[in-house]
SETORMI-571879 format. One record per residue (C-alpha): residue in one letter; chain; x, y, z. Coordinates in steps of 0.2 Angstrom, whole numbers, plus 2048, in hexadecimal, padded with zeros to 3 digits. Example, Ala and Ser with C-alpha at 12.3 -4.5 7.8 and 13.67 -1.06 7.14 Angstrom:
2
  type  mol    u    v    w
     A    A  83E  7EA  827
     S    A  844  7FB  824
***
This chain:
391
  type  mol    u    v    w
     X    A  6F6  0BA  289
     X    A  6EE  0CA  28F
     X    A  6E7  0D5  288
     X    A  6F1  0E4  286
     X    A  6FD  0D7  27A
     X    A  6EF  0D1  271
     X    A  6EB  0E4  26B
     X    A  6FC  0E6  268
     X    A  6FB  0D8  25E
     X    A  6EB  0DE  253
     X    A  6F2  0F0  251
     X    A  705  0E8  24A
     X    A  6FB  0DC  23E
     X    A  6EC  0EC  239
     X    A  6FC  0F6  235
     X    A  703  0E8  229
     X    A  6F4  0E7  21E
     X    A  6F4  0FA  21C
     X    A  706  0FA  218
     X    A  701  0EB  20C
     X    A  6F0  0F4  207
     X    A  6FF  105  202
     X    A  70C  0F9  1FB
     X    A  6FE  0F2  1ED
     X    A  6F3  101  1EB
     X    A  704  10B  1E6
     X    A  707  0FB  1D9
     X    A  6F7  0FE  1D2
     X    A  6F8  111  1D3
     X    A  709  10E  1C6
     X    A  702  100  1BC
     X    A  6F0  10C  1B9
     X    A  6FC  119  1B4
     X    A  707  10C  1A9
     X    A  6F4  108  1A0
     X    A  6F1  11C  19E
     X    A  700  11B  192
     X    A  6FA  10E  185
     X    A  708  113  17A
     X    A  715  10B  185
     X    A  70C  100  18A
     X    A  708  0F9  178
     X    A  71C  0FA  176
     X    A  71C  0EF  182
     X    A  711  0E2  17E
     X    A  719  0E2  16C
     X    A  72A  0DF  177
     X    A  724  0D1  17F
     X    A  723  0C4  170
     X    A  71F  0B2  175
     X    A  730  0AC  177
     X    A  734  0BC  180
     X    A  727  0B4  18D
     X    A  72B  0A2  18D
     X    A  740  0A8  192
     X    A  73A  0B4  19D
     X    A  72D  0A9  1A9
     X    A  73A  09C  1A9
     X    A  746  0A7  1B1
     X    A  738  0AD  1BC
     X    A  737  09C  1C1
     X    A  74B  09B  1C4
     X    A  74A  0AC  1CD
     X    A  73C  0A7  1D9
     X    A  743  096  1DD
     X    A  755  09C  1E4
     X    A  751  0B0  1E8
     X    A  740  0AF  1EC
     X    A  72F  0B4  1E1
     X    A  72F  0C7  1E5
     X    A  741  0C8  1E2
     X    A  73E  0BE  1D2
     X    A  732  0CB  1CC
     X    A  73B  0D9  1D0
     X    A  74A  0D1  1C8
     X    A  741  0CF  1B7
     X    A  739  0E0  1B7
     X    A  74B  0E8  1B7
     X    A  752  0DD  1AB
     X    A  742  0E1  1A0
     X    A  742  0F3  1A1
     X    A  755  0F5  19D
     X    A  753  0EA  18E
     X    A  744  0F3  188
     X    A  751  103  188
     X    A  75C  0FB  17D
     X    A  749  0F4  173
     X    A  743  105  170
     X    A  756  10C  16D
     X    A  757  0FF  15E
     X    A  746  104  158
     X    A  74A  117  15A
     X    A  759  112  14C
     X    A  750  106  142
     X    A  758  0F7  148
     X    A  74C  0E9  148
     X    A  74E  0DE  156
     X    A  74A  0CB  15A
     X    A  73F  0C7  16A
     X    A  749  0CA  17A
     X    A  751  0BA  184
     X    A  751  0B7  197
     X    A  75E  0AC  19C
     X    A  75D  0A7  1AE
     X    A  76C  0AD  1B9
     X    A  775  0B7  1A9
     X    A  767  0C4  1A7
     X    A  75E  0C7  196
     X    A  763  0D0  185
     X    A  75A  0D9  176
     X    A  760  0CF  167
     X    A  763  0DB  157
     X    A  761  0D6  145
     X    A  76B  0E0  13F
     X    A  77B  0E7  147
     X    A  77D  0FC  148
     X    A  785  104  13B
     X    A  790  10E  147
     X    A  798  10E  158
     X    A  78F  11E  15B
     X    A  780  114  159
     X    A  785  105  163
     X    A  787  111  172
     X    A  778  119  171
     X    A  76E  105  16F
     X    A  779  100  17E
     X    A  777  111  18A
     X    A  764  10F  189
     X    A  761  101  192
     X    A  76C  108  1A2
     X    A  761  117  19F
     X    A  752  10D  19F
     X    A  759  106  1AF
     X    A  75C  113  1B8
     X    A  746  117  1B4
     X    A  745  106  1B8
     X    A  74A  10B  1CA
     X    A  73D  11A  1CD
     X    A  730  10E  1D2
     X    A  739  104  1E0
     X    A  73D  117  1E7
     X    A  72B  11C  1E7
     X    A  725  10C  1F0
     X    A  732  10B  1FC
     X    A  72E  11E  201
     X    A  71F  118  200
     X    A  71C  109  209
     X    A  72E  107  213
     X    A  72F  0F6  20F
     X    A  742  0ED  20D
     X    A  73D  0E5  1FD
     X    A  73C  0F7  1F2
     X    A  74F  0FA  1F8
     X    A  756  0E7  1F3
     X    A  74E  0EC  1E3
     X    A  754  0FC  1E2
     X    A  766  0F5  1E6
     X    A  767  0E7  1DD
     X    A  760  0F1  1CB
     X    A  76F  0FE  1CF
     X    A  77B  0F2  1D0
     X    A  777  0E7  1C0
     X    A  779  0F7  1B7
     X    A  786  0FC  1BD
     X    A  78D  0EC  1BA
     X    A  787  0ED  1A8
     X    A  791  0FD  1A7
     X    A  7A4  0F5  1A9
     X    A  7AC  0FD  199
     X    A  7AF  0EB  194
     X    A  7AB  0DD  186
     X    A  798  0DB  182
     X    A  791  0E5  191
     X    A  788  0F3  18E
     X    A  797  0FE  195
     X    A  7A3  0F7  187
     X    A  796  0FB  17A
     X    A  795  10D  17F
     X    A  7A5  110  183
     X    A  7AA  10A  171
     X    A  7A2  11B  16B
     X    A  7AC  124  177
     X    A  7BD  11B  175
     X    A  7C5  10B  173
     X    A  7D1  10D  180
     X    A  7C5  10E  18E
     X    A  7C5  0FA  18B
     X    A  7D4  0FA  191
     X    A  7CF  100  1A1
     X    A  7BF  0F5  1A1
     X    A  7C9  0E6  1A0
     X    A  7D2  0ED  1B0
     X    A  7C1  0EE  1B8
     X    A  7B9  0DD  1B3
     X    A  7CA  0CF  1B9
     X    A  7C8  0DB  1CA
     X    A  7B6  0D5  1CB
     X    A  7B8  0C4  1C6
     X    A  7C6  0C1  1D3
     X    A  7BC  0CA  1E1
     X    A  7AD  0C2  1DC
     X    A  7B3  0B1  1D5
     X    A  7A2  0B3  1CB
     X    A  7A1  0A6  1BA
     X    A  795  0B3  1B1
     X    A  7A1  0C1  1B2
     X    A  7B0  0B6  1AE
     X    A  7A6  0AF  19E
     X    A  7A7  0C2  19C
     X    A  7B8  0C5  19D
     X    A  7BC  0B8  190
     X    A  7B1  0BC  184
     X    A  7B7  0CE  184
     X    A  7C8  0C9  184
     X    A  7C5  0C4  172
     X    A  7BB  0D0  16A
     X    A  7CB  0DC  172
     X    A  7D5  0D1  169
     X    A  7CB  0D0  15A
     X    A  7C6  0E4  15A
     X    A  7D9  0E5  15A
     X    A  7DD  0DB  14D
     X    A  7D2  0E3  142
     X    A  7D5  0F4  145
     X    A  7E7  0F0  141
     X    A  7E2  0E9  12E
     X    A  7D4  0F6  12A
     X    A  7DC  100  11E
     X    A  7E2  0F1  115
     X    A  7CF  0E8  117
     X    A  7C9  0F7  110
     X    A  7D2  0F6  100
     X    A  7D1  0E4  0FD
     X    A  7BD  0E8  100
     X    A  7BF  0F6  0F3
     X    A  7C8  0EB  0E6
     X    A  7BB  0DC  0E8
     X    A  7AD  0E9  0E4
     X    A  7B4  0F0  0D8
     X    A  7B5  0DE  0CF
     X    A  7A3  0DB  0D4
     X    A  79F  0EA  0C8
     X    A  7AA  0E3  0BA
     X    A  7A0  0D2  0BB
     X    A  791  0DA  0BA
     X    A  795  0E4  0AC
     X    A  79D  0D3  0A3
     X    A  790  0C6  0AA
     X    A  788  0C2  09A
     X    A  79B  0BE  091
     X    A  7A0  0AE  09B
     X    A  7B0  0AE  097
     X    A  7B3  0C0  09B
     X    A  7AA  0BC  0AC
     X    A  7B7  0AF  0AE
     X    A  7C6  0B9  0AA
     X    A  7C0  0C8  0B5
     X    A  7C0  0BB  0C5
     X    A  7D0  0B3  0C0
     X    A  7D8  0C4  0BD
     X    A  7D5  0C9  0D0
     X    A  7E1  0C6  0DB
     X    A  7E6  0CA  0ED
     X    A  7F3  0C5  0F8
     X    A  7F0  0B2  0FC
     X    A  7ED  0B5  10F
     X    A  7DE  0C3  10B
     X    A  7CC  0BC  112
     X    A  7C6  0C5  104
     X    A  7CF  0BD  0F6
     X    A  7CC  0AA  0FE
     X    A  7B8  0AF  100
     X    A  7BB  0B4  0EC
     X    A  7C3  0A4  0E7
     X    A  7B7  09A  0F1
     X    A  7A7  0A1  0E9
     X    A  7AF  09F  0D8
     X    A  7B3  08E  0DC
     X    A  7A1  08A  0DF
     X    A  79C  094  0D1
     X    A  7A7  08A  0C5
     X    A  79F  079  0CE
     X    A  78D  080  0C7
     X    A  795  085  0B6
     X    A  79E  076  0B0
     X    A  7A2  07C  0A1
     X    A  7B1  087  0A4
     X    A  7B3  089  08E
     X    A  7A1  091  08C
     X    A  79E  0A1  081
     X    A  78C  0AA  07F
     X    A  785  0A0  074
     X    A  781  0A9  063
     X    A  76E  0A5  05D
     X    A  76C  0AD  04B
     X    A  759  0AD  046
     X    A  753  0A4  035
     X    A  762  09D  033
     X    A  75E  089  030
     X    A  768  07D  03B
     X    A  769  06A  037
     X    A  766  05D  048
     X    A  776  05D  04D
     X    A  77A  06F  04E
     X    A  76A  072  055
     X    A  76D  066  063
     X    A  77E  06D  067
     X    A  774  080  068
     X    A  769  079  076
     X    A  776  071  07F
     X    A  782  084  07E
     X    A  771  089  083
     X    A  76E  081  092
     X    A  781  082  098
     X    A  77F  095  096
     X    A  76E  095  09F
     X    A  778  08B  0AE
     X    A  788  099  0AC
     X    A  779  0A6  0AF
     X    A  774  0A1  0BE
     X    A  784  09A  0C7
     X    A  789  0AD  0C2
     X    A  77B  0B5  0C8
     X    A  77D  0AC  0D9
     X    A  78F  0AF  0DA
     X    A  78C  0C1  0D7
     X    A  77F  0C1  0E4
     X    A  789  0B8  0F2
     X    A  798  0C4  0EF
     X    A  78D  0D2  0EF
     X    A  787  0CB  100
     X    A  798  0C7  106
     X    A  79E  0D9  102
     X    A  790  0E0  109
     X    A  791  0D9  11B
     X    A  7A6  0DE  118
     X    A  7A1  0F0  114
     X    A  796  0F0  124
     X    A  7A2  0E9  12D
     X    A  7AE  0F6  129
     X    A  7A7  104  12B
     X    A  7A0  0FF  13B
     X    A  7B2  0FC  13F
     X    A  7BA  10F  138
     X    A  7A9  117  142
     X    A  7B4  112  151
     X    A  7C3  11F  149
     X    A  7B5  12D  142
     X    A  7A9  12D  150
     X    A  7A7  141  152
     X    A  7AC  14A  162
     X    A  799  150  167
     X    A  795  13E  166
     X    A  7A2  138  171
     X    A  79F  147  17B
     X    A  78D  143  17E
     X    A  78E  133  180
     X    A  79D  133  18A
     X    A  792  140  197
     X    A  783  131  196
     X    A  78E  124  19B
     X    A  797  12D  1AB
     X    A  783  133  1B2
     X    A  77D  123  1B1
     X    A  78A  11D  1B8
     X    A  78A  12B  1C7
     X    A  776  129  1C8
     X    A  777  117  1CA
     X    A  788  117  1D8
     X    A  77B  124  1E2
     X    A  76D  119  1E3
     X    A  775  109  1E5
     X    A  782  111  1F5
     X    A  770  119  1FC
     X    A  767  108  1FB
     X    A  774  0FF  202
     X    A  776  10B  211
     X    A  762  10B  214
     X    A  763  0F7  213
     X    A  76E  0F7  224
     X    A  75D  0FF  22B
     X    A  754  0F1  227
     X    A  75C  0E0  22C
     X    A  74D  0D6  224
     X    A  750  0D9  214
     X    A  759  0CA  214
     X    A  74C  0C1  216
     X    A  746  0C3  202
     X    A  752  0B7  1FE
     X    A  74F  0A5  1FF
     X    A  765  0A3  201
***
């Protein structure tokens, strides 16, 4: 080997570290600036409950086995960052949220407590985590203008694609979600867009995605087409629950008022009555029992006096089968109520709201398309970027 190759050699291998040297000190450049601001980072370590952890280094693991272990991170930090968008967007609403979940190969969701009370507020939830994404992507950008390296475009392309992904107007994606505060019918056209991927792709994920939207379409429809109709049976059974609160200490009045309540037979809401009362009536065996009258002073022989415990004692079991029957109807009705006007908000939604969202939803959506048709034509530039892939 002479020696012009040898220097060669040393120059090639002295530029390498530099360009490592650059890579790192520009990670550590952004993670001292991540450290300035304690008040995300504090958000984050509250994001990242113990399970949290345990479902996301498993998937690390997954990742780094098939992809490879600087994919695998990169992978996790854009899955991380978009559901900390939709984290922070429940927060913002005062949604308490359970621990997020990474599932290997699926991706990883924010699981809510408690469900909006609006489609409105469904889209705003489910547009913060693309627009978390799309920050998500600024980093990649800096260190590949940075450092030049292959690895900051594969991560830069592949974070624009699961977004965009995530945006198909269609089922439980974040792109249904919004679009639901925008209009209904843009399903329609998801659906479209989601059998075209599954048969040019052939993927199982998306297909499990197609499915599963298929029936909440179907379901959506179904109760759209019964919600004025829901809506009075829903009034009616409250308006009973207020009768049997005022009548709760008469038993036989109690009684009467359920048996007086009638819907058609096929109403969910009289069958949920009628099974309730039926488990009322198995707590309150006696079906004949009136208050029972207790006059002070006045003497009472053995027997009458047992007989005045035992009324007692049935009517201290009447009160608390009626108490929980009142308080699992007020539950039941609750969720219905809920349920409902989550359902009209799709109707009432105002126009600035769909306008805005509606605005949100197509920059993302041209943000994203940018980057990911610029990373892709940047990756023909560098044919090694393959080479991050273990397959």
């Amino acid at each position: 080997m002479n020696r012009g190759t040898t220097l060669k050699k040393e120059k090639l291998k002295k530029e390498k570290q530099n360009k490592n040297k650059g890579t790192w000190g520009v990670i550590g450049g952004i993670v001292l600036l991540g450290l300035g601001k304690m008040k995300w980072l504090l958000a984050i370590l509250k994001f990242a409950k113990l399970s949290t952890l345990i479902s996301m280094i498993l998937s690390l693991g997954a990742y780094g086995l098939v992809y490879g272990w600087k994919f695998g991170f990169a992978l996790i930090y854009l899955l991380l960052v978009h559901e900390l968008g939709h984290y922070v967007a429940c927060k913002m609403r005062g949604l308490p949220v359970k621990p997020t979940l990474f599932i290997p190969f699926i991706g990883a969701a924010v699981r809510m407590e408690k469900m909006p009370k609006s489609a409105a507020e469904m889209a705003f939830i489910a547009y913060m985590g693309p627009v978390f994404g799309v920050l998500s992507l600024v980093p990649p950008i800096l260190l590949y203008l940075t450092t030049a390296s292959s690895l900051w475009l594969v991560v830069l392309s592949f974070g624009a694609l699961i977004n965009l992904f995530n945006l198909i107007p269609f089922g439980g994606l974040d792109g249904g979600k919004i679009v639901g505060g925008i209009s209904t019918k843009l399903w329609f056209l998801g659906l479209i867009l989601i059998i075209a991927f599954v048969i040019y792709t052939h993927s199982v994920l998306a297909t499990i995605i197609a499915i599963l939207g298929v029936i909440h379409l179907w379901y959506f429809h179904k109760k759209n087409k019964t919600l004025d109709k829901d809506k009075q049976e829903v009034t009616a059974a409250r308006t009973l629950y207020h009768r049997l609160q005022e009548v709760k200490e008469e038993p036989h009045l109690f009684r009467e008022a359920i048996r007086d309540f009638n819907l058609e037979k096929d109403s969910l809401v009289q069958l949920e009555v009628e099974q309730l009362y039926e488990e009322f009536r198995g707590t309150a065996q006696n079906v004949n029992l009136r208050k029972p009258v207790v006059i002070e002073g006045e003497p009472l022989d053995e027997f009458a006096q047992a007989r005045l415990q035992e009324e007692l004692e049935d009517y201290a079991l009447y009160q608390k089968a009626s108490e929980t029957f009142l308080q699992q109807l007020e539950e039941y009705l609750t969720q219905e109520e809920t349920d409902l006007q989550y359902a009209e908000s799709y109707r009432t939604t105002s126009t600035k709201s769909r306008t805005i969202t509606f605005i949100i939803y197509i920059a993302l959506i041209i943000v994203l398309s940018v980057c990911l048709d610029v990373s892709k034509e940047l990756l023909h530039m560098h044919p090694e970027a393959r080479g991050f892939f273990n397959r």
